[in-house]
C-alpha positions, 0 to 999 in steps of 0.5 A: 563512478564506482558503479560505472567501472563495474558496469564496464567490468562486466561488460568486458568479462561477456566480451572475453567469455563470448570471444573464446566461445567463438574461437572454440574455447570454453568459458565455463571459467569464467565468473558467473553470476545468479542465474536468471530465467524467463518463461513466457507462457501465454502472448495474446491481444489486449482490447483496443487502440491506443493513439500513435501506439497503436495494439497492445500484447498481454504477456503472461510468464515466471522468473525463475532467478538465484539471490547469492547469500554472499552479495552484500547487497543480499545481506539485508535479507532475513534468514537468507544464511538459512535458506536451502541452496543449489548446487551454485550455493545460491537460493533460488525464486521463481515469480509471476508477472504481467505485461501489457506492451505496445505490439510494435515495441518501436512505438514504444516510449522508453518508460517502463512502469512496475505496478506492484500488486497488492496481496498479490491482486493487480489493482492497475490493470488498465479497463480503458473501457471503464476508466477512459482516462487510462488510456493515456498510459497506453497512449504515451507508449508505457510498458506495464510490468505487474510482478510478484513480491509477496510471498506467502500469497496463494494462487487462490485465482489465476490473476493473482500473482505468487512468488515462490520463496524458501523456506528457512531451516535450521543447520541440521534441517530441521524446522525453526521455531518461533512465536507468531501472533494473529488478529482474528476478527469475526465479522459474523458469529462462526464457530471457528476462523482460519488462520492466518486471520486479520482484517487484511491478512486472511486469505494468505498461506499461514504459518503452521503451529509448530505443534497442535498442542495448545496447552503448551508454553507460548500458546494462547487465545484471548479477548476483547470488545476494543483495541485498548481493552484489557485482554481476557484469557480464554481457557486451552480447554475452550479452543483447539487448532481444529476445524469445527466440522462434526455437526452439532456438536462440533467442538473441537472437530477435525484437528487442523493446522490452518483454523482455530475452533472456539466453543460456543463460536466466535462473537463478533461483538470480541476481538481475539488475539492468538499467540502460538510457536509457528513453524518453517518461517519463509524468506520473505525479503528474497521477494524483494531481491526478486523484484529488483532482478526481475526489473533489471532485467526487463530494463537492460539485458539482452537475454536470459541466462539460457538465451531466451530474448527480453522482449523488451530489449533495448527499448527501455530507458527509464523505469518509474515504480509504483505501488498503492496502499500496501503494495506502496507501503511495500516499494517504501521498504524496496527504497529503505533497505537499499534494494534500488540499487542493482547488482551492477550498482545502478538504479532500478527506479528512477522514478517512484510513486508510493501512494496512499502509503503512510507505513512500510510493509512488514516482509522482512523479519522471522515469521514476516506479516506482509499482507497486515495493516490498519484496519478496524479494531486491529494491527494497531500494535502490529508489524509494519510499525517501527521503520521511519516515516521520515524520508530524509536520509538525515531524519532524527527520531527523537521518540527512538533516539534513532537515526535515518529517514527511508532513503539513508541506503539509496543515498550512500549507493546514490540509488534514490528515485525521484520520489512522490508520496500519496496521503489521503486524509485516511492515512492521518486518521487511522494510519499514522501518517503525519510524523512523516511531514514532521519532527516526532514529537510534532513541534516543527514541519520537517524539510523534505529532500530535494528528490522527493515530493508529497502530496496530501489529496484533501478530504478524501478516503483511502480508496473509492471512486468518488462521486455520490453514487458511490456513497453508502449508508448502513446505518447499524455499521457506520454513524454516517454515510460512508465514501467520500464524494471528493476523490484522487482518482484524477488526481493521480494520473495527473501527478503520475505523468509529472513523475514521467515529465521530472524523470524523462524530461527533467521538468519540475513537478508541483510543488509538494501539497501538505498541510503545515504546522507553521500555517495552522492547517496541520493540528492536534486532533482536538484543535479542528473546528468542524461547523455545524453540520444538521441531519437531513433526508437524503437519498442515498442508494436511491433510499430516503435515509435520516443521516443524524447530525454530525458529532465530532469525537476526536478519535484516531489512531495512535502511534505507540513506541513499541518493543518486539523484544531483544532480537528484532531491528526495528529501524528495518522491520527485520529480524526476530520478533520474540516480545508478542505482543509487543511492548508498549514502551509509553512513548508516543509519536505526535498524531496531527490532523488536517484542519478544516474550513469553518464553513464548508468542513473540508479541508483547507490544505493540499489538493483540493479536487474539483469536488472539493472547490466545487462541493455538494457537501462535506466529504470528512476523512473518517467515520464512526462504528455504528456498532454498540459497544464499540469504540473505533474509526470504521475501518479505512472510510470516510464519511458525507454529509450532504448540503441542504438545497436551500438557504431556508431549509439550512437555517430551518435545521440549523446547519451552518453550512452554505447551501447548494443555493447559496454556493451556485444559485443555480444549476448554470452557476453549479457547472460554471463553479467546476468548469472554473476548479477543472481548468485551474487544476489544469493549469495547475498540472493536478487535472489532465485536461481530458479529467477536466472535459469528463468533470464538466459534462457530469456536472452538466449531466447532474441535477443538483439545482432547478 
């Protein structure tokens, strides 16, 4: 009841203030809170026509807004005490964002959906033209919101989107200080690499050393052919914080804040680590106060602070968020530090959709990482780590000995969403993703809450459209052909639109889809038992390529206990990080896997796609690098292995696998197999019907037998 009556209370406090502005009176006394405005700097159509909804309008603007540092919902924020402040005592943003809504907002549905966009990319912004199936959003009346989070992004193109953050101070104001770590992994050899580096982190604003000095205490470079190497220093005389820039002789060149100059160059062949004094940490955590204002406001307020109209006013009855990867890995983290519940005490998602989102997203400590994540031969030790992968408000660690799953906050403000999380197989190979299905010593499978689902999309990668024209094969980069044809694409919208069903209607949404330790389908890594899978020629890319015989080697990515030093909070991904890199505490969280078919190699649990139940081959969640001399998982990536046509031409190479002859007999039997998987995931709920059509005319369309 508590947010009610203070959602009436402030609701009387704009009557009383608009009925002395009406008498002639002033109500400069009373109350005010943050600020906030809108900006809408460009309006304009958006291709097509959609169902009974009709035109559609792209929206283009900022939100200007204020966090007051004295809220405690605020309080969480890192640094926010040392943030500047206006003339109200209050630290302000301004965000970019997107708006795809109906032209007429009276065909509009009421759900308004947030796609969070990652590195600030929008990787949602509906090409009915190149995906039809899209369309069903626009269709069903959805408002799409895109709207900055991250704050070290830059506007390197207009269709990113930024937030602009403050930057913390100390009291007199001056710069703080403080260690900072970066992965620099060379992909070719180059004399010198810019910060702030990673696999995934490196085309974001870095923080600047505090001095260019790099024989100074707290300043080194070292090396190293693999993760778990040890790490060998490079000597302060053979790297500089320089650009390489005077020809041939170019070490150390042009001295400079944002690149690092190594003599005789980077080899890609090494994995380098910097370690320095950074300087001038930016607020990160007000990017997610930004996001919970900026929903808010689209979902329930009339006009700005200024007057200016919500074009979405009154029409928005319900919101469901979304990210994907490490933009949901960041709505994880909206949801765990308690920034779903609003400033008048409400929700701001009722619904929320964390997909392909195993971690949470580092944006809230000094010197924060958010662009980070796993990647190849790197971020295994970094940021992004320690927050629980339990959900349950509950959830015991019995590796930390701490207690609380992600949604222990929403629960106490009952704030929580419904919730679905989105595994593919890639986020237990190489993003540690199983501890969220069970104890952390993997001995039993944990009961999930009731508001939460989780779906596990069988054999499938990260990403990737699917199909075997999207299978790749470098032969000096990964073991095997790289992709997988199995994909979730349509198994998405389906769930989404479930997500909608359960948050709008009430209506149930499937089951969660995991594997299980209590039926054998999630085991140890070394317990899978792959069959034989032969090498045969196999055109790919339009090439004939020799794809070797599959070997299982048992690698994947582990989940240490580590300390970042005495000032950090690990449960939250906050405060200060000053052990770099961190310290491996020799605890480890238990890693299972999704067992396999013994005949197919495909996985036996979870949803199992139409390419799945109808397959062409072995889609396998991981691959190997190629490269020699390294040893790891290819980054993000799985891997196919194609059936051979023939039963005689199985047994002839000695392949264990069925043959597509055996599986279908012929091509009549092949679209008969998928036109069976189509319509029993309807039925399911885990295929939309027009997904169900466009499978069936493909496989029509493919020549996979006489």
């Amino acid at each position: 009841m508590k947010p009610l009556r203070a959602f009436g209370k402030l609701a009387l406090t704009a009557a009383a203030a608009a009925a002395i502005t009406a008498c002639g009176g002033s109500s400069n006394d009373a109350p005010k809170g943050p600020a906030l405005k809108l900006a809408i700097t460009a309006t304009e159509a958006f291709p097509g026509t959609y169902g009974d909804v009709g035109e559609y309008e792209r929206v283009t603007g900022t939100i200007s807004g204020e966090v007051d540092p004295k809220d405690p919902k605020n309080a969480v924020i890192q640094d926010l005490a040392l943030a500047p402040t206006n003339a109200n005592g209050l630290v302000e943003y301004q965000a970019d964002f997107v708006m795809l809504k109906p032209k007429n907002m009276a065909k509009a549905s009421g759900v308004l959906r947030y796609d969070a966009p990652n590195r600030g990319n929008i990787l949602t912004m509906l090409n009915p033209t190149a995906t039809p199936s899209d369309a069903v959003y626009l269709e069903r009346g959805y408002v799409m919101l895109y709207s900055a989070w991250q704050g070290d992004v830059p506007k390197s193109t207009a269709a990113r989107l930024t937030v602009t953050v403050p930057v913390a101070k100390n009291k007199d104001g001056s710069s703080i200080t403080g260690p900072y770590r970066a992965e620099l992994v060379p992909t070719a050899a180059s004399p010198a690499m810019t910060l702030p580096g990673g696999v995934f982190n490196g085309t974001m604003i870095p923080y600047e050393p505090a001095s260019l000095d790099n024989t100074q205490p707290g300043y080194s470079l070292t090396r190293r052919a693999n993760e778990t190497d040890a790490r060998v220093p490079v000597p302060a005389s053979d790297w500089k914080f320089a650009a390489c820039d005077t020809g041939t002789n170019s070490f150390p060149g042009t001295p400079s804040p944002t690149s690092v100059c190594l003599k005789g160059g980077f080899d890609p062949a090494y994995l380098y680590e910097l370690v320095y004094v950074a300087k001038d940490p930016k607020v990160m955590g007000v990017g997610l106060a930004a996001l919970r204002d900026t929903v808010s406001f689209f979902r329930s307020k009339a006009a700005d602070s200024t007057g200016t109209p919500n074009p979405l006013a009154g029409r928005i009855t319900h919101t469901l968020g979304q990210g994907t990867s490490q933009s949901g890995n960041a709505m994880k983290t909206f949801l765990h530090l308690g920034f779903n519940q609003a400033l008048d005490g409400g929700k701001v998602f009722d619904g929320m959709y964390a997909h392909v989102a195993a971690r949470q997203t580092n944006i809230n400590t000094r010197f924060a990482v958010p662009g980070g994540g796993g990647g190849l031969r790197t971020d295994h030790t970094a940021f992004g780590q320690t927050a629980p992968r339990g959900l349950d408000k509950d959830y015991q660690d019995d590796i930390s000995g701490r207690q609380g799953g992600v949604m222990k906050r929403c629960a106490a403000t009952n704030t929580c969403p419904k919730f679905f999380l989105g595994l593919s197989g890639t986020e237990f190979w190489q993003l540690q993703g199983s501890p969220v299905l069970t104890d952390a010593n993997g001995t039993k499978d944990l009961v999930q809450p009731e508001n939460a689902r989780i779906y596990y999309y069988a054999s499938t990668q990260h990403g990737g459209a699917g199909g075997t024209a999207s299978i790749a094969y470098a032969p000096t980069r990964a073991t095997y052909p790289t992709g997988t044809v199995v994909q979730f694409n349509d198994t998405f919208r389906a769930l989404f639109l479930n997500l909608e069903d359960w948050v709008v209607r009430g209506t149930q949404p499937p089951a969660s889809q995991v594997p299980k330790l209590a039926d054998g389908t999630l085991v140890r890594p070394e317990a899978l038992a792959f069959p034989a899978m032969k090498g045969l020629t196999w055109a790919v890319g339009g090439v004939q390529t020799a794809i070797p015989d599959f070997s299982y080697r048992g690698l994947y990515n582990n989940f240490p206990l580590f300390d970042f030093g005495p000032q950090y909070i690990p449960q939250d991904e906050a405060g200060i990080a000053t052990v770099l890199p961190p310290r491996n505490l020799g605890r480890d969280y238990a890693i299972l896997v999704p067992q396999v078919d013994a005949s197919t190699g495909l996985t036996r649990a979870g949803i199992r796609s139409v390419e799945a139940r109808a397959p062409l081959g072995t889609s396998i969640e991981f691959n190997y690098v190629a490269t020699p001399g390294i040893t790891d998982l290819a980054n993000l990536t799985g891997s196919f292995i194609p059936f051979h046509k023939t039963r005689a031409a199985r047994l002839a190479a000695g392949d264990a696998r069925p043959s597509l002859e055996e599986l279908y007999g012929t091509q009549d039997g092949y679209v008969a197999a998928v036109t069976q998987a189509a319509n029993d995931l309807v039925a399911q709920r885990l295929l939309l019907p027009r997904d169900a059509d466009l499978q069936i005319a493909r496989a029509k369309a493919a020549a996979v037998l006489p």
